[in-house]
Structures are given as C-alpha cells and as structure tokens.
SEDREN-902865 format. One line per 10 residues: their letters; for each residue x, y negated, z negated of C-alpha. Coordinates in steps of 0.25 Angstrom, whole numbers. Example, Ala and Ser with C-alpha at 12.3 -4.5 7.8 and 13.67 -1.06 7.14 Angstrom:
SEDREN-902865
AS = 49/18/-31; 55/4/-29
end
This chain:
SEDREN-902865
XXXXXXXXXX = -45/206/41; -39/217/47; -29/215/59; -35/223/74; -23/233/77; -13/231/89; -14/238/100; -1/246/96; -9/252/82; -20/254/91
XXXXXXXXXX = -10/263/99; -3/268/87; -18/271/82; -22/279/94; -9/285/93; -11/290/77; -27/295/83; -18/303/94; -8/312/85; -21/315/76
XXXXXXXXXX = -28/320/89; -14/329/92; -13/334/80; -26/339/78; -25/344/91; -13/352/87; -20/359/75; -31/362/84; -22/369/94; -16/375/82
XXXXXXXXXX = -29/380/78; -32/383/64; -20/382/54; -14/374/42; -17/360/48; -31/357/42; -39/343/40; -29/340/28; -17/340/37; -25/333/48
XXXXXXXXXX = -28/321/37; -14/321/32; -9/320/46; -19/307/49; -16/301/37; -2/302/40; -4/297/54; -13/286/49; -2/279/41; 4/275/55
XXXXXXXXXX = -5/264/56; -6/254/52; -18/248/59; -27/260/58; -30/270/48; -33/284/47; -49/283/53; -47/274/65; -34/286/68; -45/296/66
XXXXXXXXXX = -56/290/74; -46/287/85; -42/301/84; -56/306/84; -60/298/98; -48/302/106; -53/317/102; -68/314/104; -61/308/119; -54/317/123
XXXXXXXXXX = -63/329/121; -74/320/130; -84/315/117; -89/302/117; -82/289/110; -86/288/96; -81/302/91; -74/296/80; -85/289/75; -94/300/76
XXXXXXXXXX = -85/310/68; -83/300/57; -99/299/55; -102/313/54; -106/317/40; -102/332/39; -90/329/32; -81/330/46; -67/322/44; -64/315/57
XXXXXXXXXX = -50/316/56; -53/332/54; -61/333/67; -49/330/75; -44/346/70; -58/353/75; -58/358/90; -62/351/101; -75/359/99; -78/357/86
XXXXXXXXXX = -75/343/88; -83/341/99; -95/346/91; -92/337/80; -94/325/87; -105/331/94; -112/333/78; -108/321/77; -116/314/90; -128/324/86
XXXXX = -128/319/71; -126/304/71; -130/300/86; -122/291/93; -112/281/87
end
C-alpha cells in the first residue's frame, strides 16, 4: 500500500509541473527552433527524478491544468488530453501555442463529452 505524499512532495510536485510549464513557455516564445518533443521528454524525465512521490504523469497532468487554468478552460484539461486518441502526447501539448491548445482541448470536449 502505497504511502499518501506530504504536503512538502505536493509542493515539490507542483513546483516540478511549474518548470515544465516555463520551459515550454520559453520554446514557444522562442518560436520554432531545435528544442522539439524529444528535448521536452528528455527534460520531464529529467525533472521527474526529483520526486520521489510522483512520477512523470501526475507532473505532466499537473502541468496540463495549470495551463488549461491559466488560459481560462475548465478543470479536467488534463484528463481530457490524456483520452484523446489521435495520437497527441500530453507532455508535447504543453509546446503548441496557446491557440493550438485551446483547440485541442476543445476537440477534446467535442469528441469525448464531458469527463
């Protein structure tokens, strides 16, 4: 049975989700260039060895609701990018524009209804 994290790895969890969310942010502004989807996974995986209490997906989804919050979509962004079936990694997603995100997730709602 597995032990529920403290509220420090919560912390140290959000802060993990928070550093993806920046640096995707910085390729974006970057615009197109050398840092693709195999750099972004290289860098979560990286980033996921941190901690201890999550692993990469829960840093993802964390990752993925901040974003979904902070461009005004509902709760459950997360879970709605990682049940889409047209082959979209969700770590990836945190790279597209704000846009082409935004359009995801509305695929998303449009395909699978609400969660």
């Amino acid at each position: 049975m597995a032990t529920k994290p403290t509220r420090q790895q919560v912390q140290g969890c959000d802060k993990l989700a928070e550093a993806l969310l920046l640096i995707a942010e910085a390729a974006r502004l970057n615009g197109p260039g050398p840092f693709d989807r195999a750099e972004m996974s290289e860098v979560a995986r990286s980033l996921s060895r941190a901690s201890t209490a999550f692993g990469l997906d829960a840093i993802v989804a964390r990752a993925l609701e901040a974003r979904g919050k902070a461009l005004g979509l509902r709760s459950g962004t997360a879970e709605l990018l990682t049940l889409i079936e047209e082959g979209v990694e969700p770590l990836t997603t945190l790279l597209l524009p704000d846009e082409d995100f935004k359009e995801l997730v509305a695929r998303a709602e449009a395909e699978l209804g609400e969660v």
